[in-house]
FIMIRO-840179 format. One line per field, with one value per atom (N, C-alpha, C): residue number from 1; residue in three letters; atom name; x negated, y, z negated. Coordinates in Angstrom, 2 decimals, decimal comma. Each point is the difference from the previous one (the first is absolute). Layout:
// FIMIRO-840179
kolgu <- c(NUM | ...);
lomi <- c(ALA | ...);
badren <- c(CA | ...);
px <- c(X | ...);
py <- c(Y | ...);
pz <- c(Z | ...);
END
This chain:
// FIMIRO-840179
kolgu <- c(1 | 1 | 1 | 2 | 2 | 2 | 3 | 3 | 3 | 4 | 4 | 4 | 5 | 5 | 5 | 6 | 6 | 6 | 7 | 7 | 7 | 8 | 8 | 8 | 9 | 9 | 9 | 10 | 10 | 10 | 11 | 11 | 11 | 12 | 12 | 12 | 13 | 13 | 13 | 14 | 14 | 14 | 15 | 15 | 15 | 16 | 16 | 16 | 17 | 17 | 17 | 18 | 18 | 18 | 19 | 19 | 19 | 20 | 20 | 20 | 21 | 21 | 21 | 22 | 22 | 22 | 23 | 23 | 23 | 24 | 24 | 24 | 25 | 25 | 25 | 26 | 26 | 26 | 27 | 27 | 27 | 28 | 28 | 28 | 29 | 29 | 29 | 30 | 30 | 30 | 31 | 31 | 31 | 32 | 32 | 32 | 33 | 33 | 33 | 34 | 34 | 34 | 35 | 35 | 35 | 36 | 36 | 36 | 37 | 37 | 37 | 38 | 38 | 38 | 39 | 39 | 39 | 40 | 40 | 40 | 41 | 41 | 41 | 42 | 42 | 42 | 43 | 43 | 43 | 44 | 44 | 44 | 45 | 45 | 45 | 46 | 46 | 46 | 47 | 47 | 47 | 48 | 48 | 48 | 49 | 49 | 49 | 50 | 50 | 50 | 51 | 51 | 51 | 52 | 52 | 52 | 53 | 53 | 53 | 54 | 54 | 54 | 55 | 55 | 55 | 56 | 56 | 56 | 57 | 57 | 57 | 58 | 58 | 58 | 59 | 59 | 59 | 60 | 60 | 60 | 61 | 61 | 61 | 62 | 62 | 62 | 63 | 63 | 63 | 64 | 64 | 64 | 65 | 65 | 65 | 66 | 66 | 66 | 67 | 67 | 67 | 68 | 68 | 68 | 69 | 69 | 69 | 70 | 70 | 70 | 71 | 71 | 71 | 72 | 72 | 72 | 73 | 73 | 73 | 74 | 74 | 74 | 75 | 75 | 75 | 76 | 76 | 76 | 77 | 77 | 77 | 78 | 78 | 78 | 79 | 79 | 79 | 80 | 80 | 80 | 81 | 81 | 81 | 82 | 82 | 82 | 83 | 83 | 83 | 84 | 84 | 84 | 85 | 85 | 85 | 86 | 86 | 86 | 87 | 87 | 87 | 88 | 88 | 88 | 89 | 89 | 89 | 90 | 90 | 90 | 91 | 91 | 91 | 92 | 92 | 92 | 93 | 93 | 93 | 94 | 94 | 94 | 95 | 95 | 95 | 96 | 96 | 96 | 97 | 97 | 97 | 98 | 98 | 98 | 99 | 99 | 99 | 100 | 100 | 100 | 101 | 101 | 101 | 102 | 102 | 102 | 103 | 103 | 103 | 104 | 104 | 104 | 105 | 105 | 105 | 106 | 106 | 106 | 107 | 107 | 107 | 108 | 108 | 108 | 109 | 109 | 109 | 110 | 110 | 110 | 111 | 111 | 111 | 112 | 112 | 112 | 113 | 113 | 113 | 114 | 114 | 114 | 115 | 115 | 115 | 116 | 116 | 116 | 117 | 117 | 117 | 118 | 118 | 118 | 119 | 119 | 119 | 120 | 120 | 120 | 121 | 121 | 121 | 122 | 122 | 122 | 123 | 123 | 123 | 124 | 124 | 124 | 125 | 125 | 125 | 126 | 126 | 126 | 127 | 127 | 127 | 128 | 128 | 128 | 129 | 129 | 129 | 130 | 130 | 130 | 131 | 131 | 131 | 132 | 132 | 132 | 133 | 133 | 133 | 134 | 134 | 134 | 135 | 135 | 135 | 136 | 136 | 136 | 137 | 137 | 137 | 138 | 138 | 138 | 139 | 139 | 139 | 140 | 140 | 140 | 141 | 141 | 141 | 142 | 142 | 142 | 143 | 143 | 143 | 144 | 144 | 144 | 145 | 145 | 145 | 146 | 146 | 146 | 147 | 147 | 147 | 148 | 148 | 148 | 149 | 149 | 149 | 150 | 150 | 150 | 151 | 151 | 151 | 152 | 152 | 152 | 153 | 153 | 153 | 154 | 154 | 154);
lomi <- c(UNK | UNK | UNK | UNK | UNK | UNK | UNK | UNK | UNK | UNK | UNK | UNK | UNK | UNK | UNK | UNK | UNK | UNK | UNK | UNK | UNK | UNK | UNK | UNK | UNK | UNK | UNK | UNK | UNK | UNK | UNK | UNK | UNK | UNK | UNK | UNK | UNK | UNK | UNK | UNK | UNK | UNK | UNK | UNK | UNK | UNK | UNK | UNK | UNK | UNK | UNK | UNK | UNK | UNK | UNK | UNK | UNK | UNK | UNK | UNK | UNK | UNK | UNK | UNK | UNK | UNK | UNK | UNK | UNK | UNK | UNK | UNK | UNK | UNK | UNK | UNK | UNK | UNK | UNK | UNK | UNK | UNK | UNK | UNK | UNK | UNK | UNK | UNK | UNK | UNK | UNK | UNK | UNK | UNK | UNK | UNK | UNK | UNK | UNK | UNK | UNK | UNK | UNK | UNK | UNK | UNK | UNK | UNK | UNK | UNK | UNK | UNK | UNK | UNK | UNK | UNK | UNK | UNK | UNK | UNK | UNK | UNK | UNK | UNK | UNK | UNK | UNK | UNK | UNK | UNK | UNK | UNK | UNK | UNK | UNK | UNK | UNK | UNK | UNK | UNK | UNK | UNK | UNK | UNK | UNK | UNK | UNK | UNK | UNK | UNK | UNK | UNK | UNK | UNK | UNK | UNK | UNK | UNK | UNK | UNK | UNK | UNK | UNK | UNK | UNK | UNK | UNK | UNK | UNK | UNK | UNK | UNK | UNK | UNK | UNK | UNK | UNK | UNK | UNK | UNK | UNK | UNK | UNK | UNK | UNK | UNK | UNK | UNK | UNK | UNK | UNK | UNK | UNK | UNK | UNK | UNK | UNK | UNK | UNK | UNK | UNK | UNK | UNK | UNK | UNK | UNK | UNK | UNK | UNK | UNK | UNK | UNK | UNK | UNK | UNK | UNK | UNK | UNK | UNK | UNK | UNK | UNK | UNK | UNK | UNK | UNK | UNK | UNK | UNK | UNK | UNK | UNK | UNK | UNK | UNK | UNK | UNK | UNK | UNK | UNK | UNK | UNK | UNK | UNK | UNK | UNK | UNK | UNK | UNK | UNK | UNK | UNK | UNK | UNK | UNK | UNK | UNK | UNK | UNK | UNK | UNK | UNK | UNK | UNK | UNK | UNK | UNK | UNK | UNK | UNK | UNK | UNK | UNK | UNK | UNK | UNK | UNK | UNK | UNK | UNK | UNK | UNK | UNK | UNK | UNK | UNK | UNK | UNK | UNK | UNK | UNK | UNK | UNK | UNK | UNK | UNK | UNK | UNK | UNK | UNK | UNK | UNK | UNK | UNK | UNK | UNK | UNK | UNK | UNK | UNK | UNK | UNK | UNK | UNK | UNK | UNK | UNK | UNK | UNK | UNK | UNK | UNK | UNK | UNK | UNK | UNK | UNK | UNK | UNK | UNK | UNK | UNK | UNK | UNK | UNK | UNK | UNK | UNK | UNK | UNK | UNK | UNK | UNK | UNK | UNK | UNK | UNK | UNK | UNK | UNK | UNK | UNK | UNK | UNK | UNK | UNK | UNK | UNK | UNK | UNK | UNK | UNK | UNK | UNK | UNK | UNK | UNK | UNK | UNK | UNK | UNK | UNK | UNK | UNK | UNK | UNK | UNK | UNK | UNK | UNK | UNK | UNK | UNK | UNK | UNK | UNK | UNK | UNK | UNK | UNK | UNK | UNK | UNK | UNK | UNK | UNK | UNK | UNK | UNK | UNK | UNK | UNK | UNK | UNK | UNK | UNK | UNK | UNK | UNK | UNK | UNK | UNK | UNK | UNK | UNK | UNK | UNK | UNK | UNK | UNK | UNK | UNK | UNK | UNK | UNK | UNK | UNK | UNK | UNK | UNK | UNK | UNK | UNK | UNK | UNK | UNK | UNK | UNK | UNK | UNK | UNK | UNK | UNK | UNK | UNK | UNK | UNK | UNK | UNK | UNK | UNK | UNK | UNK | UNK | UNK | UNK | UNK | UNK | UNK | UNK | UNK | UNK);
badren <- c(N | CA | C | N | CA | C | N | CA | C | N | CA | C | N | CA | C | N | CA | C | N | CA | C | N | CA | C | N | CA | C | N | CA | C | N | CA | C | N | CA | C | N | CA | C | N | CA | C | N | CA | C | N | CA | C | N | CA | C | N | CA | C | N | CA | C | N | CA | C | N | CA | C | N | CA | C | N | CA | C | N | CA | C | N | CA | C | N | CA | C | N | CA | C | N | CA | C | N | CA | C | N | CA | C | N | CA | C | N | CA | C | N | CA | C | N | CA | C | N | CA | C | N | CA | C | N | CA | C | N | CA | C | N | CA | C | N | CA | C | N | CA | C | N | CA | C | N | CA | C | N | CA | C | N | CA | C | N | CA | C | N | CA | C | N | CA | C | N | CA | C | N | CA | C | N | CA | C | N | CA | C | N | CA | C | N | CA | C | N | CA | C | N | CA | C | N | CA | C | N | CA | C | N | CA | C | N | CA | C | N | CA | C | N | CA | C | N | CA | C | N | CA | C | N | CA | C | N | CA | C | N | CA | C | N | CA | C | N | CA | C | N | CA | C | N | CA | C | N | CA | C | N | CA | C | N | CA | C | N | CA | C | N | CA | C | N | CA | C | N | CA | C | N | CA | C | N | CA | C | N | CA | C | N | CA | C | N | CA | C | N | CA | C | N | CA | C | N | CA | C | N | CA | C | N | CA | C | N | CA | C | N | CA | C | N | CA | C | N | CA | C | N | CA | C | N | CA | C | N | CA | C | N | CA | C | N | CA | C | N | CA | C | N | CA | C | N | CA | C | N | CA | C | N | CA | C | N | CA | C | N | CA | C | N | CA | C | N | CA | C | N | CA | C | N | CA | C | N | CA | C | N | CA | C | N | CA | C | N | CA | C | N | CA | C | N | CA | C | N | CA | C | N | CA | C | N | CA | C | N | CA | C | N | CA | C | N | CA | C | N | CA | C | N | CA | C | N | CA | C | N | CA | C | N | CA | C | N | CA | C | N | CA | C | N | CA | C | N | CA | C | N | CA | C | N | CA | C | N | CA | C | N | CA | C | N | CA | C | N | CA | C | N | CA | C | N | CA | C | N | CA | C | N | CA | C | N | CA | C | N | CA | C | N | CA | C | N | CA | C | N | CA | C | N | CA | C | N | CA | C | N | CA | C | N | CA | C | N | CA | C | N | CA | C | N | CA | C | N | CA | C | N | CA | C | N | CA | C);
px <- c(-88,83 | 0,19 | -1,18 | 0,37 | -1,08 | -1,02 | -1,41 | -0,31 | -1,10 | 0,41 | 0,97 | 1,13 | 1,04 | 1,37 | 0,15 | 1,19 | 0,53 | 1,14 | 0,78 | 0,84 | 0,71 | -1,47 | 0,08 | -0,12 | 0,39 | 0,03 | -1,35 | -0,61 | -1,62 | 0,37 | 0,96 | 0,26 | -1,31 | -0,79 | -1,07 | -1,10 | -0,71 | -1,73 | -0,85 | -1,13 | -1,17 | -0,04 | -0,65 | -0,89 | 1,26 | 1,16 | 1,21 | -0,20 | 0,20 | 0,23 | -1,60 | -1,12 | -1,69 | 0,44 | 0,71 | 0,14 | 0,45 | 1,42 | 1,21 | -0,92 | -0,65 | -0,62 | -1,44 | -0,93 | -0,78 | 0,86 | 0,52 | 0,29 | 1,06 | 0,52 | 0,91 | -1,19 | -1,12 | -0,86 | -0,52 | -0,54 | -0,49 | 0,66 | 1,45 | 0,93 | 0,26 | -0,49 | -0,05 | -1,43 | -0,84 | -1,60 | 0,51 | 0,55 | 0,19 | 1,08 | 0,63 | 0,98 | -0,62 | -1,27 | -0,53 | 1,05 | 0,45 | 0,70 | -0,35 | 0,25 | -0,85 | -0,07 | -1,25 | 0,11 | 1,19 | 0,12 | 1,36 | -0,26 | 1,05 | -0,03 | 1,40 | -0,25 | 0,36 | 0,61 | 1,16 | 0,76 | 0,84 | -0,59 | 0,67 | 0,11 | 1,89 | 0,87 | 0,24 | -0,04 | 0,41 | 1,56 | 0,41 | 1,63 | 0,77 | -0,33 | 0,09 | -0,20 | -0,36 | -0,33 | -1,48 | -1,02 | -0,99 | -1,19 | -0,89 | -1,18 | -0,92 | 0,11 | -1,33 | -1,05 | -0,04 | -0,97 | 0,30 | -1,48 | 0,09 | -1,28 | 0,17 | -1,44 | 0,41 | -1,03 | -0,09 | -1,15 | -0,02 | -1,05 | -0,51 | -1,73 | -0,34 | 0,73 | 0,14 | 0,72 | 1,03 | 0,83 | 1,43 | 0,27 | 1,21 | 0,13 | 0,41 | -0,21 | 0,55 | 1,45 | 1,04 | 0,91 | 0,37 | -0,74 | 0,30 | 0,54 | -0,56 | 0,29 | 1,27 | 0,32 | 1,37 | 1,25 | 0,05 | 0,38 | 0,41 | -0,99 | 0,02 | 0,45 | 0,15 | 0,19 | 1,48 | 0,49 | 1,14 | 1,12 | -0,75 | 0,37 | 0,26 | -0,94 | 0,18 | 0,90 | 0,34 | 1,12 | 1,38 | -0,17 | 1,74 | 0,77 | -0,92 | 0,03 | 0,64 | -0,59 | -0,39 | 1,56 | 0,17 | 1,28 | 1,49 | -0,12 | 1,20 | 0,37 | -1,53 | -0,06 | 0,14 | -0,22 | 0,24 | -1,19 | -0,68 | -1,37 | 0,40 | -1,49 | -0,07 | 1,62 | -0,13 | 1,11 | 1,16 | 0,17 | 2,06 | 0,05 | -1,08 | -0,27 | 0,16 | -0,85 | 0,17 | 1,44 | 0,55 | 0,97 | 1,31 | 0,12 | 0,60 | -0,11 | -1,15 | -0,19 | 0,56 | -0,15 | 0,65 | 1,95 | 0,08 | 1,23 | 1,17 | -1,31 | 0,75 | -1,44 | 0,23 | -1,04 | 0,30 | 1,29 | 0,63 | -0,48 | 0,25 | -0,68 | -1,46 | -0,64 | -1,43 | -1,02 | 1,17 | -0,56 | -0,04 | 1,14 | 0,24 | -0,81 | -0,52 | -0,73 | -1,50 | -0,02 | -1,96 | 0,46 | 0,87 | -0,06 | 0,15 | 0,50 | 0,52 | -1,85 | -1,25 | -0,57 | -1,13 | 0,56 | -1,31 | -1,01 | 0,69 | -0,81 | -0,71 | 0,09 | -1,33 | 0,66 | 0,87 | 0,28 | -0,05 | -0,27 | -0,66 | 0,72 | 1,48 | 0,70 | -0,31 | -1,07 | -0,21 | -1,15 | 0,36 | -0,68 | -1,98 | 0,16 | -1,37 | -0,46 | 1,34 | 0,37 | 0,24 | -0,50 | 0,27 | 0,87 | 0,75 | 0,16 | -0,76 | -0,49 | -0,51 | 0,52 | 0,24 | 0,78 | -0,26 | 0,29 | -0,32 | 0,55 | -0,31 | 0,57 | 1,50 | 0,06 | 1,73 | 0,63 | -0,25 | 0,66 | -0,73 | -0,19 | -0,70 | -0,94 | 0,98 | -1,38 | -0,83 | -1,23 | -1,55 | -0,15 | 0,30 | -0,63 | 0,39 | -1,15 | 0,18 | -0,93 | -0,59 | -1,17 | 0,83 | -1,41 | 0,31 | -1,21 | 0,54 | -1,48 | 0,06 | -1,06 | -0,12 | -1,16 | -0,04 | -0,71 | 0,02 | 0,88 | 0,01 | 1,80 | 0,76 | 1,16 | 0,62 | 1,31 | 0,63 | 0,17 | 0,42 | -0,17 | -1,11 | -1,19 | -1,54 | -0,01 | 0,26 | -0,51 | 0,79 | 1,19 | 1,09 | -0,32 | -0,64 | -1,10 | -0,57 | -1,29 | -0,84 | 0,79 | 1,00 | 0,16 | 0,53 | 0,75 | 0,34 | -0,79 | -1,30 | -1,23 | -0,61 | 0,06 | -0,84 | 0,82 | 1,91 | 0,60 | -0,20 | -0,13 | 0,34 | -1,53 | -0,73 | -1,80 | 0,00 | 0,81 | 0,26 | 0,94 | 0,40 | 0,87 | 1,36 | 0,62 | 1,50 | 0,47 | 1,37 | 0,92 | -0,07 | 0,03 | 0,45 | 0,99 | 0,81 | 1,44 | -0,05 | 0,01 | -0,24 | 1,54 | 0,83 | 1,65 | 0,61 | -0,39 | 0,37 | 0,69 | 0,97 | 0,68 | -0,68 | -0,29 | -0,44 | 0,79);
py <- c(112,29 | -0,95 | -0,97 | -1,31 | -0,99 | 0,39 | -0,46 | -0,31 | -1,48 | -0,97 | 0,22 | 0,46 | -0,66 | 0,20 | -1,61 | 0,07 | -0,93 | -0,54 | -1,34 | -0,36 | -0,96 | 0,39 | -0,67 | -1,25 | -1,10 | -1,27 | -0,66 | -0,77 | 0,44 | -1,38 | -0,99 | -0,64 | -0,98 | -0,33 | -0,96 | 0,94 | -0,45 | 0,74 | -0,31 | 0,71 | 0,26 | -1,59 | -1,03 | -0,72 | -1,46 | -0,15 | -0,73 | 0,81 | 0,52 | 0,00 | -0,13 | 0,08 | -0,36 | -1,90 | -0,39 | -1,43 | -0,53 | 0,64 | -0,31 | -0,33 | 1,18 | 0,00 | -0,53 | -0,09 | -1,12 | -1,46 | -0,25 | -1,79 | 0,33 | 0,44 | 0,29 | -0,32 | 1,01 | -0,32 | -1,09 | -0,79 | -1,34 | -1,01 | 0,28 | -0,99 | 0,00 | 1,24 | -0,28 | -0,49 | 0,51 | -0,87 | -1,77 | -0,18 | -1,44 | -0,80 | 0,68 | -0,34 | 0,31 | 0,69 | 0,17 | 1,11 | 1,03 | 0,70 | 1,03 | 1,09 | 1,04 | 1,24 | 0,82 | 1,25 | 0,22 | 0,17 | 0,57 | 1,44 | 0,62 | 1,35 | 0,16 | 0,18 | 0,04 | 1,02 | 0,39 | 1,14 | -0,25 | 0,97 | -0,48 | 1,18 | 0,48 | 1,45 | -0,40 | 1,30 | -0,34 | 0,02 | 0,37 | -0,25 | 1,33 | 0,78 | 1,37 | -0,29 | -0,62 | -0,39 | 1,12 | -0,16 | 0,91 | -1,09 | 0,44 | -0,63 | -0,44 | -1,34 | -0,12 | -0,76 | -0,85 | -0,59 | -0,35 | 0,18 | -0,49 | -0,82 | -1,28 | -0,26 | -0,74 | 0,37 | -0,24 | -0,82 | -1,45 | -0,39 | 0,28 | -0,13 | 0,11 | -0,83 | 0,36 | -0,21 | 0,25 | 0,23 | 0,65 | 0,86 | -0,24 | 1,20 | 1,41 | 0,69 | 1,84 | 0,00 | -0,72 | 0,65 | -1,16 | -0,68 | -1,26 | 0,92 | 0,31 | 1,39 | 0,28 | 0,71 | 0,94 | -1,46 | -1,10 | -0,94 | -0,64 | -0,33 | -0,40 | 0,63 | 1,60 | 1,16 | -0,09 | -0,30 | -0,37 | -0,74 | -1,33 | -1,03 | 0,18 | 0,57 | 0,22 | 1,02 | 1,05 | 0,89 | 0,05 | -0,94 | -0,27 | -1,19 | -0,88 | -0,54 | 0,98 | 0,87 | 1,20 | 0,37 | 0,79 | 0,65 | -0,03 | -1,56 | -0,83 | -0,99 | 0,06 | -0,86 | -1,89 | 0,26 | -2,02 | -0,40 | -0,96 | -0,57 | 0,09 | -0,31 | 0,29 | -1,09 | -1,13 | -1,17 | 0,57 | 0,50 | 0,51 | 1,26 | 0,86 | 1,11 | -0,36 | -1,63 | 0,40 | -1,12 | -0,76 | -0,22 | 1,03 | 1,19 | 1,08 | 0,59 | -0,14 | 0,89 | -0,69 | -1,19 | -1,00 | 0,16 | -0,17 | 0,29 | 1,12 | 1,53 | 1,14 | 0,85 | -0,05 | 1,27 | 1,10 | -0,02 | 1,90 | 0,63 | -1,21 | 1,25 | -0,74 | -0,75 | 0,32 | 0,83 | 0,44 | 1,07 | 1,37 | 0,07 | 1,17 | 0,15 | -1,41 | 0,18 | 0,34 | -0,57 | 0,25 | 1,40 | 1,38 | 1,12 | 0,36 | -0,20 | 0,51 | -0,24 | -0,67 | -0,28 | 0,60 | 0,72 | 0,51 | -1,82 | -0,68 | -0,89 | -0,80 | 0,01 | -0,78 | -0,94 | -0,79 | -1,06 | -1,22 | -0,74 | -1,55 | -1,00 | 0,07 | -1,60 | -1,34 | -0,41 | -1,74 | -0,26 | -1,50 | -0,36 | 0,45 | -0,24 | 0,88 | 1,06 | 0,18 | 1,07 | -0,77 | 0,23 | -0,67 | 0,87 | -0,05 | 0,96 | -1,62 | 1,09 | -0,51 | 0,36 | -0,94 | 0,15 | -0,69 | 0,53 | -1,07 | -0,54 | -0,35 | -1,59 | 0,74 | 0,90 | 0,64 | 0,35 | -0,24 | 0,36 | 1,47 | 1,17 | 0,96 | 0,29 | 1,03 | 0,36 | 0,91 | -0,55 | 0,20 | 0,79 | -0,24 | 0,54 | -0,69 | -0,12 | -1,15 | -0,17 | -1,15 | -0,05 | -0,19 | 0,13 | 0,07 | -0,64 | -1,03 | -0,31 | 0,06 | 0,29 | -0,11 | -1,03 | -0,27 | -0,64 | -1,30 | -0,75 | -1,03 | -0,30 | -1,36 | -0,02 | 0,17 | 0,88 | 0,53 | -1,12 | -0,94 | -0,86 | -0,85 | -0,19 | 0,33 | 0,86 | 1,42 | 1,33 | -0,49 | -0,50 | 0,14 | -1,15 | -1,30 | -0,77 | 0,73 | 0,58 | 0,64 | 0,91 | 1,51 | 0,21 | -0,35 | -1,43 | -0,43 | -0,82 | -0,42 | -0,47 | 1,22 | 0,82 | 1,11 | 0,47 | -0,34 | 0,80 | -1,45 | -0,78 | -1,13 | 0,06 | 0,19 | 0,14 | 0,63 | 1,18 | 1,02 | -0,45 | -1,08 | -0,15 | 0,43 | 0,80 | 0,65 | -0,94 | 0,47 | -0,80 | 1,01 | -1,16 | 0,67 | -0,32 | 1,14 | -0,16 | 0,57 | -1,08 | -0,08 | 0,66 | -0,29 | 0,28 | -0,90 | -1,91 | -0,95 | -0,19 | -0,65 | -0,53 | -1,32 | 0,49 | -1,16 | -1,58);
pz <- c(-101,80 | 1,07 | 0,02 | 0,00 | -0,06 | 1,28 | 0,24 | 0,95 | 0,09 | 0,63 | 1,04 | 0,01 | 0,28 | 0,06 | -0,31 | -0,83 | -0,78 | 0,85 | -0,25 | 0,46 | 1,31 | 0,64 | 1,22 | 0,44 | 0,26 | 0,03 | 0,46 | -0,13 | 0,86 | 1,14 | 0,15 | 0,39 | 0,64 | 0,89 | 0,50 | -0,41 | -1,05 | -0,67 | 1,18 | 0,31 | 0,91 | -0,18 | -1,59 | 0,57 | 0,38 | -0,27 | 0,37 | 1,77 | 0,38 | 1,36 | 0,81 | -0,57 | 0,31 | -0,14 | -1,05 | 0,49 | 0,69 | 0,20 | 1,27 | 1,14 | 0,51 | 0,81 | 0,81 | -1,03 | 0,10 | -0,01 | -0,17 | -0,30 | 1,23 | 0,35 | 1,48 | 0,66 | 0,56 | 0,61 | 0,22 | -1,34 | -0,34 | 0,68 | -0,09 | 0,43 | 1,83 | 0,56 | 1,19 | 0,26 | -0,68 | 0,35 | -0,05 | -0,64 | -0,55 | 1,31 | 0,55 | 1,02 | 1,58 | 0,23 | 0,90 | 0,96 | -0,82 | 0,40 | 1,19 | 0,62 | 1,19 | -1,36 | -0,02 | -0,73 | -0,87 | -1,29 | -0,74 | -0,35 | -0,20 | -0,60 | -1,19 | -1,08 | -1,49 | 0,08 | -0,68 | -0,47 | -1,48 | -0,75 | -1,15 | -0,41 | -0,18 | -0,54 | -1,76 | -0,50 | -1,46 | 0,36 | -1,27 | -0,03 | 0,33 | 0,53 | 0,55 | 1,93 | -0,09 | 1,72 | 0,60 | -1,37 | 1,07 | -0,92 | 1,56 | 0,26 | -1,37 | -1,05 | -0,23 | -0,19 | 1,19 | 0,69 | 1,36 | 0,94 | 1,22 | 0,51 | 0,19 | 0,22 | 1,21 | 1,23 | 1,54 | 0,08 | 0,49 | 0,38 | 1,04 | -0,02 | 1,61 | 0,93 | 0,96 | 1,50 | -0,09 | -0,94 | 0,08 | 1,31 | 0,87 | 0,38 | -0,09 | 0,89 | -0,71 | -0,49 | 0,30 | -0,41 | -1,62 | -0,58 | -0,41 | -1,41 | -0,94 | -1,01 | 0,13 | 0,88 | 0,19 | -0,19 | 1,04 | -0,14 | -0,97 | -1,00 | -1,12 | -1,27 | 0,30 | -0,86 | 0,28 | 1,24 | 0,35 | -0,77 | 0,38 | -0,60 | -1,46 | -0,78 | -1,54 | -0,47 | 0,78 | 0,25 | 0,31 | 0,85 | 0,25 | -1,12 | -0,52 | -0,91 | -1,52 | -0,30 | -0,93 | 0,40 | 0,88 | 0,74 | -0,57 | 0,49 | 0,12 | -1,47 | -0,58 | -0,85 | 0,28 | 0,88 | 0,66 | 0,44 | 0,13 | 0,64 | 1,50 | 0,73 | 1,24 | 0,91 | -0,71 | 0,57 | 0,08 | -1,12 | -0,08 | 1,62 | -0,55 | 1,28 | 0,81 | 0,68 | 1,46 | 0,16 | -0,65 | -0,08 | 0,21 | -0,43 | -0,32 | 1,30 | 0,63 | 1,41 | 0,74 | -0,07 | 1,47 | -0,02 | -1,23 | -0,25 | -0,02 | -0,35 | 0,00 | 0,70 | 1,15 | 0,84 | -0,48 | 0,41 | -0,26 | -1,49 | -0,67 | -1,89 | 0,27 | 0,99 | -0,64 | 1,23 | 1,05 | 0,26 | -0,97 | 0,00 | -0,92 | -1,09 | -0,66 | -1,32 | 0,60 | 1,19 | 0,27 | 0,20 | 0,67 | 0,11 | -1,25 | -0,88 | -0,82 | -1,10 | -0,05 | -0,61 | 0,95 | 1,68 | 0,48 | 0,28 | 0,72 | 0,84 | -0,87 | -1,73 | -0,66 | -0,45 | 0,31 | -0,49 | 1,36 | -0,65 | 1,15 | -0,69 | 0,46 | -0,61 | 0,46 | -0,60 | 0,50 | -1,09 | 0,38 | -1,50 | -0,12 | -1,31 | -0,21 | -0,55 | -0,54 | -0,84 | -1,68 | -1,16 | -0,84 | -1,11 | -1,01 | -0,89 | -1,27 | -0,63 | -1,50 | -1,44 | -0,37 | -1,02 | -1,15 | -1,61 | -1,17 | -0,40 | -1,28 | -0,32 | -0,22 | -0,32 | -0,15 | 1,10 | 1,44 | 0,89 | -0,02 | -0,14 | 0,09 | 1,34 | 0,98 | 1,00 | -0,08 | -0,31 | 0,14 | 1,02 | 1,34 | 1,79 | 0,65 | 0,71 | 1,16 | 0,81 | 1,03 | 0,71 | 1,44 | 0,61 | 1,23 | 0,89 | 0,68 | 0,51 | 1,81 | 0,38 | 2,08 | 0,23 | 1,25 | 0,22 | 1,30 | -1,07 | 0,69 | 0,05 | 0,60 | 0,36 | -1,57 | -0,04 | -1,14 | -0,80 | 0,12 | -0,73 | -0,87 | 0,57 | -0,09 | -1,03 | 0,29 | -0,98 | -1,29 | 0,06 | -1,01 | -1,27 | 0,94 | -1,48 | -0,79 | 0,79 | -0,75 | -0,77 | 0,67 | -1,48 | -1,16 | 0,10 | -0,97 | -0,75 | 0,03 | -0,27 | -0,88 | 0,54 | -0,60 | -1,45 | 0,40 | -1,09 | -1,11 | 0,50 | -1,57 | 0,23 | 0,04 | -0,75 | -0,97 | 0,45 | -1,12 | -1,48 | 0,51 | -0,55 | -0,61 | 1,32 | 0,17 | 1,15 | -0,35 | 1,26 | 1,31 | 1,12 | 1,34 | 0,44 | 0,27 | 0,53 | 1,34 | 1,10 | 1,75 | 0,60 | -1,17 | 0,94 | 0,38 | -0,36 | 0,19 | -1,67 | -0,13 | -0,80 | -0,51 | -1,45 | -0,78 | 0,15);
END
């Protein structure tokens, strides 16, 4: 048996999601944004990166972990989500029970993807108004130079 273990997709690498996330940041420094907090899931939907600026508030993390989750979930950017919620409460209640409360449909949620259509993860940003967060992470994903797919139609 190999070790590691072989096979596994590695989908967003440590230093691709260290960029996402700095240049997200950058991009709210640059917009005079309030505190951001970064969430960036591999393609499995678990944690790997989180970077909180000072003044963030306490719950800004979970939020943003949110955001990058329900994205992950559903497979749609934060836009289609909360589109989807306004439209169908009844399945997106059911989907926040059904996911145990961690999904946050509204924009700000990013899925990332490559030049082949291929999902990578997804980010998630808090902070400031969802729309606000939802620049930056798409700032952060083309730094990287991958696509961000918000859930708006090209």
């Amino acid at each position: 048996m190999p070790n590691p273990p072989t096979g596994f997709a590695p989908g967003i690498a440590l230093d691709v999601a260290s960029r996402i996330g700095e240049a997200a940041l950058a991009k709210g420094r640059a917009l005079g944004l309030a505190p951001l907090t970064v969430v960036v899931l591999d393609q499995a939907a678990q944690l790997k990166l989180l970077l909180r600026e000072d003044g963030a508030s306490l719950l800004r993390p979970d939020i943003a972990a949110g955001k990058a989750f329900g994205a992950m979930a559903l497979g749609f950017g934060g836009r289609e989500l909360a589109r989807r919620s306004a439209k169908m409460p009844g399945f997106m209640n059911a989907f926040s029970d059904l996911c145990g409360g961690r999904a946050v449909p509204v924009p700000g949620g990013v899925l990332v993807r490559d030049a082949g259509g291929t999902v990578l993860g997804a980010v998630g940003i808090s902070g400031d108004a969802s729309d606000k967060d939802e620049v930056c992470a798409v700032a952060g994903i083309e730094a990287a130079g991958l696509i961000a797919d918000t859930g708006d139609p090209e």
